[in-house]
N, C-alpha and C positions, 0 to 999 in steps of 0.2 A: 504494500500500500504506500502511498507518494501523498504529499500535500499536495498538490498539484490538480485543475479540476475545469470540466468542460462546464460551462452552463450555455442553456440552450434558453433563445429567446427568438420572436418571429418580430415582423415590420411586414404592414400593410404595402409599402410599394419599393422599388429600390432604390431610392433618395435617401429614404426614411432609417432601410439596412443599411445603407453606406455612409449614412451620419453618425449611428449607432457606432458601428465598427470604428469607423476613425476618431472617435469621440474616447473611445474603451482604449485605443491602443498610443493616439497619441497621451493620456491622460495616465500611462503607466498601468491600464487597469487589466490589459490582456495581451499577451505576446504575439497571441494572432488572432483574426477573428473570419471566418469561414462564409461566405453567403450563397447561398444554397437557392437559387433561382426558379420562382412559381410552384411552390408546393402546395397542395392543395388541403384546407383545413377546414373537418367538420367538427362542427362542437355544440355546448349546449349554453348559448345566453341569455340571462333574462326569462328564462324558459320557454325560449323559442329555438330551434335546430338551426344553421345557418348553415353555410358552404361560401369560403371565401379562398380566392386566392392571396399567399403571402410567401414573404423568404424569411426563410429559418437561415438563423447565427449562430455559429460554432465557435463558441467563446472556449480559448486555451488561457485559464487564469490559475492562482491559487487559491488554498485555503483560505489565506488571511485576508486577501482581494476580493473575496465574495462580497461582504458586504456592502465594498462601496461599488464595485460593477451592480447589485441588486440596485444600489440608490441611485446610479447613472442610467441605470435604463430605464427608471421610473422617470428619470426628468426629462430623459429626449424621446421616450415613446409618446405616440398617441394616441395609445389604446386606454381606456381607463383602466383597466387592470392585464398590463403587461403581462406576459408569460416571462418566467426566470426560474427555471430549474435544475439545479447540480445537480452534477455525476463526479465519482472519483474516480479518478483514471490509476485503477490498480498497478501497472506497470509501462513501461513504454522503454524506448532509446532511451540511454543514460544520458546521451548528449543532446536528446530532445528535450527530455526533462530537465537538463541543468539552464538550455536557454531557455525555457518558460520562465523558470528561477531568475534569472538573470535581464528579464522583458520588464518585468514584474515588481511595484514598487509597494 
């Protein structure tokens, strides 16, 4: 196990992911950020069914960094209640995972 950690967030259009992402990486808050182009999301709002297209963000961050990528994506998305969910990246490249470390403020 690694302190080291993906969190996954989507953005309505790709302005919006490419603000996010450049937002996270110049701000020390992710080594890299991934954009994953027209994925398609069902879900339940309001308690109504939707189907929208959006691009999912593959955030390469830390443990310690979670919480303020959690508070940066609350401030640059415009969804009222943004998706932001860790994974721990149980192992990887030694020298992938030391420049995450090293991205990473």
């Amino acid at each position: 196990m690694t302190d080291k950690k993906i969190v996954l967030t989507t953005a309505g259009n790709k302005e919006e992911a490419q603000q996010i992402a450049w937002a996270l990486v110049e701000r020390k808050l992710a080594a890299c950020v991934n954009i994953v182009s027209q994925v398609e999301s069902i879900y339940r709002w309001k308690n109504e069914i939707e189907s929208n297209p959006e691009y999912l963000l593959i955030i390469k961050t830390t443990s310690a960094a979670f919480e303020r990528v959690r508070d940066a994506i609350k401030e640059l998305s415009s969804y009222e209640q943004p998706e932001c969910i860790q994974l721990a990246i149980d192992g990887g490249s030694e020298a992938y995972l030391k420049w995450i470390e090293s991205s990473v403020e």
